[in-house]
Structure formats: C-alpha cells, structure tokens
Steps between C-alpha positions, in 0.01 A plus 500: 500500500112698576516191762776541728461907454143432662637275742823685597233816500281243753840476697555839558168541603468230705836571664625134473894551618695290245633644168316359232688691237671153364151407299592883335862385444368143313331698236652775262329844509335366142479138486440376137354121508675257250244389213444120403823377456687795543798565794353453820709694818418423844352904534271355218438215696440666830275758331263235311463302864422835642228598230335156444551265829098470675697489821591830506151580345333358826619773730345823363132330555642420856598918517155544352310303755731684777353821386157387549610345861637858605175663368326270728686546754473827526129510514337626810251289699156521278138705641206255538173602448219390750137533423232278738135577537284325766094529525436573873169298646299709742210295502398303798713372780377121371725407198218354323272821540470650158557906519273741426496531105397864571762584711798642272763484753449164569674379124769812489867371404782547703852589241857486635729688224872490637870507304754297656883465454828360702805746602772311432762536789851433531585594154392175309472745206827576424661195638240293212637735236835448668484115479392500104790754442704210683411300232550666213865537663516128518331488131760676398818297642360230364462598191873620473575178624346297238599764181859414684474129467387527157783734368715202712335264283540700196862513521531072601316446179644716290875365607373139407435623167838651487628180667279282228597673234890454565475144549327490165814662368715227687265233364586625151835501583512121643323395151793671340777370706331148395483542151842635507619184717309244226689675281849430602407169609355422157812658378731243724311209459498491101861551510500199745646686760206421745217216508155531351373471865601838549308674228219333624555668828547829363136442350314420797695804661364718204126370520525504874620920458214555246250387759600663765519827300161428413437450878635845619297691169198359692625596828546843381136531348375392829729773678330777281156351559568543886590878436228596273242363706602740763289736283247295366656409185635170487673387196569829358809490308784786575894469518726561789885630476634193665837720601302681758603141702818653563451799592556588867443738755756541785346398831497670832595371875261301671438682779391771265273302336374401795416815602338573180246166537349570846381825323305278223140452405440151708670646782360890459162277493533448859508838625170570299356200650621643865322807406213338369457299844591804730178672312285175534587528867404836571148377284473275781577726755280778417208237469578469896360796498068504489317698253221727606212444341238818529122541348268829441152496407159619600141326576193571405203427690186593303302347783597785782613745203828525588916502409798327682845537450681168494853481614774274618844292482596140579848400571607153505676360798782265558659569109813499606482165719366368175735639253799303726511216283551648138762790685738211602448313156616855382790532682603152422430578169777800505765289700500217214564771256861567649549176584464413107707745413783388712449168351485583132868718565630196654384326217647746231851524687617147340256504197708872399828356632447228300433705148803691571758190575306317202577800260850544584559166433381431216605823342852402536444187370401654211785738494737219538377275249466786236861639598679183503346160528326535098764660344755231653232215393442629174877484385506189638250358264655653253837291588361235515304499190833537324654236718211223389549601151901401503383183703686625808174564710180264514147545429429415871729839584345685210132445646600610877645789367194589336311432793682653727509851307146453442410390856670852582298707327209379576589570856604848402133561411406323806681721726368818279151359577563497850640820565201681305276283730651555796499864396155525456468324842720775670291787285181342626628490858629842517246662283801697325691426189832383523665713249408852351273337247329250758560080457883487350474694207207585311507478065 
C-alpha cells in the first residue's frame, strides 16, 4: 500500500493524466497477508507482489539517480583558475649570450592570474533541468506500466489456482463416479447379468481416474508455485476459496472501454515520451545557440615593475551550422513518438475488442452450462444408472453419460477460467476495474 501511495503521490506530482486510482481500488485500506497455509485473497496476493517483487524495487534507484541528474543539471558552468609565470630574458640580442648574472631584471618572472567561465545562452539551463524532469515523467509511466502488468499477472495466476483447484475437485469427483461405476458393474456381473470383461473395464477406468487426479494435484502445486514466486516465495503453501471462480462482475460497452484504454499506462507512456523529446529538442536548439566564454586577470611584470589588467571573450562561430545534424535527429526523434503511438492504439483496438468478445462468450457459456446443460446431464446419469442396474441400459450408455456430465463441467471451469482471464486482460487494458471491487469480484 506505502508503494502505490508514493507512486500515486509521484503521479500527482508529476502530473501524468491517467487515473491511477485502480492500484488504490486492488488493495483494501488495511490489507492483512495470509500466513503459511492460511486463506490467500487476490488483495493478499496483489499486496505481497507489491511489497516483495525486485521489479518494482528497481525503479526508486532509477528516481534516485534522476535526482542526482536534475542536481546536475542545474549546475551552472564552473570558474577556472589560471596561474602561468614566465622568466623574461633580457640578456643579449644573441640567444646563446649568457645575461648579466648581476643584472636583476634580466631573471624577473612574468605571472598571468586570470578566472575564466562560459555564459550559457539560449537557456540550456533550464531546458537541461527541463529534459531530466522529462524523464522522470517518462520514469514514472513506466513504472505504472509495469506495477499494471504485474497486478495483470497477479490476477491470471491467481485464477489458475482457482481454476486448478476446481479441477482437483472434478478429479475427485471422476475417481468417485469410477468407484461408484465398478461398483454396480461388480454388482451386475456376479449376478451374471453382465460379463467379467466389463468389470475389468470399470478398473482400468478407476486406475485411469486416480492418475489423472494425481495429475491435476500436481498441476495445481505448480499453479501456486507460479503465484508465489510473484513475490519471491515459491512453494509457500496457502489455500484459495475456489468459489471466487464464479464470481462475476457485469461488464461495460466496448466503446466505453475503449475509451477508458487509450487513457492507460502504455499509452499515457507516449505522451511523456512526446514531452520528453519536445524538451530534448529545445536541448538541441538552445545548443544552436554559442556560449560566451569571458576571462579576467592581471600581469605582473617584476621586470618593468608594473600591473595589467587582463580581459576578454571568445565566441565560437558557425554553432548553429554545426548543431544541424543532431536538431533534425531531434525532430525525427519527436515525429516517431506519435507515429508509435498511433501504432500501439491501432494495435490495442482488436487486442481490447478481442478481451471483450472473448469474455462475453465464454461467460455465457458458463452461465448456460451451470443453468441448464449440468443439471440436465446430471439427472441423466442418474437415469441411466438405474436403467443399467434393471438391465434396460448398457455399460457403453452408462460410461458416455458419465463422460458427458463430466466433460461439462470441466468446461464450466474452463469457461470460468476464461472469463477471469479475459477480465484481467480488459482490467490491464483499461487500467480500471471492471466492477466496484476491481477483476469480477474480489473475496
């Protein structure tokens, strides 16, 4: 929670234009962690990610290092110090004529002491502190973005756990319907009413159901390994409330959501990268403009006894004819940056429509298959189980009734899966939660 108050602090600050209250709404005002193998929510979840993942750690020694870039940036040009002494010769016009030991002025020195400096023109100053403030903008987008795409993650994870953990329950259920099958086969077959070969059927079905409970037990310790290590914990054990699978959020139009994702961290990135270029071009422009570099100092002649004042300026010529090449490498710079934006919006248009179409679908799968298609399925099997037991019905009918209730549910969860995924795709997208309480319904 301290992070995303800091960073939605940093937002404010910073001025970044998209809401970032939905990392606020993913976490209660006082988020309690679960404890080994205690109830793990997805707030729990989202909050251990937030505290523990190095990711996130990264970007406050990237603000740090910023802060030292802006101090430096802000420095003035630096005084130099200039100290020279030279011995005058006033002996004889001949080089090689040795002067007259006894005359003084002959071996007097000659010092220069001058302070120099540049005068910065054009405002390179401000548009240096400018460009690091740029950056921190930038910084800050992009750290959104990637605290985004790990609450995504969060949320994909944690519904595979809740998806694992059904299918364990379904598993189970499969072992039962077997042993409950060997049963009335065993039942049949001693009173001769069916062959041996049948029993022995019902076996294989039963070991084949054990296994692949054991199968989907292992798949759901891998699922939990995934989430934990989200926080640097892999293997820890907690429990999940697997009916949090079917619990949904009502969705909203697409154009709405639409409108919502072009206001989202990867897409608010690009208008701090516009600004961050804009300020990199006026850099480059200012440096168009030369600096004036100046000097003061005095001599000292010993030889004639005197003092001079030292003064002057340089300028250099021809800075702007020479600062051509990196100004249009800047303004190229700042075209790309809209043109990548237009492309990532034309990229998100089908990748959100997608989500949306994808969710709706396979939420009323699941509504239809938990309304209808299992109930109808699991009187069926029910029928039929009385039907084999009179003789009137045969295994062969007993087993695809079975299946077929089975195969349902198993798609049920499927379909559950997908519309928390898809979900978390459309949160992700549109940086908002879809309901009140964020992704479907939070525990």
């Amino acid at each position: 929670m301290d992070f995303f108050h800091a960073l939605f602090a940093g937002v404010t600050c910073r001025r970044v234009a998209w809401p970032f209250v939905v990392a606020i709404l993913y976490l209660p005002a006082q988020a309690v962690l679960a404890q080994k193998g205690e109830l793990l929510t997805l707030p729990d979840a989202i909050a251990r990610m937030l505290a523990q993942n190095p990711e996130l750690a990264v970007f406050p020694l990237q603000r740090k290092k910023l802060a030292g870039d802006a101090r430096m940036a802000d420095l003035r040009p630096a005084f130099d110090f200039r100290f020279e002494t030279e011995r005058k010769h006033f002996g004889g016009d001949e080089p090689d004529e040795a002067p007259d030991p006894e005359d003084a002025a002959a071996n007097e020195l000659e010092l220069v002491v001058a302070l120099s400096s540049v005068v910065e023109l054009g405002g390179k100053r401000q548009m240096r502190v400018d460009v690091v403030s740029a950056q921190l903008d930038v910084l800050i987008a992009e750290e959104q973005a990637r605290a985004l795409d790990l609450l995504g993650e969060v949320i994909r994870r944690y519904a595979q756990v809740l998806a694992a953990e059904e299918l364990v329950v379904l598993a189970k259920e499969r072992v039962s319907f077997a042993r409950d099958t060997l049963k009335i086969v065993n039942e049949r077959v001693l009173a001769a009413a069916s062959p041996a070969s049948e029993r022995m059927r019902a076996e294989a079905t039963l070991a084949k159901a054990v296994l692949a409970e054991q199968s989907e037990r292992n798949m759901l310790v891998y699922r939990k390994y995934a989430l934990s290590a989200l926080w640097g914990q892999p293997g820890q054990a907690f429990e999940v409330d697997a009916r949090a699978l079917y619990r949904f959020a009502p969705g909203a139009s697409f154009e709405e959501l639409y409108a919502r994702a072009q206001e989202n961290p990867a897409i608010a990135r690009f208008a701090s990268e516009e600004r961050l270029q804009a300020s990199q071009l006026r850099l480059v422009q200012a440096k168009s403009s030369p600096d004036l570099g100046w000097y003061a100092g005095i001599l000292i002649n010993r030889a004639v006894d005197e003092t001079t004042a030292l003064a002057g300026f340089n300028l250099p010529l021809f800075t702007a004819k020479r600062n051509r090449g990196a100004l249009i490498g800047a303004e190229a710079e700042l075209e790309a940056v809209a043109l990548r934006r237009k492309a990532a919006l034309l990229q998100l248009y089908p990748q959100l429509y997608l989500a949306v179409t994808g969710r709706k679908q396979a939420l009323d799968t699941v509504i239809m298959l938990q309304g209808s298609v299992i109930p109808s399925l699991r009187q069926a099997l029910g029928e039929v189980k009385r039907a084999y037991r009179r003789g009137r019905d045969s295994y062969t009918d007993l087993i695809a009734a079975r299946e077929m209730l089975l195969n349902a549910e198993r798609s049920r969860i499927e379909a559950a899966r997908s519309v928390l995924l898809y979900g978390a795709e459309i949160e992700q997208l549109t940086a908002r939660p879809l309901g009140p309480l964020g992704l479907e319904s939070r525990q």
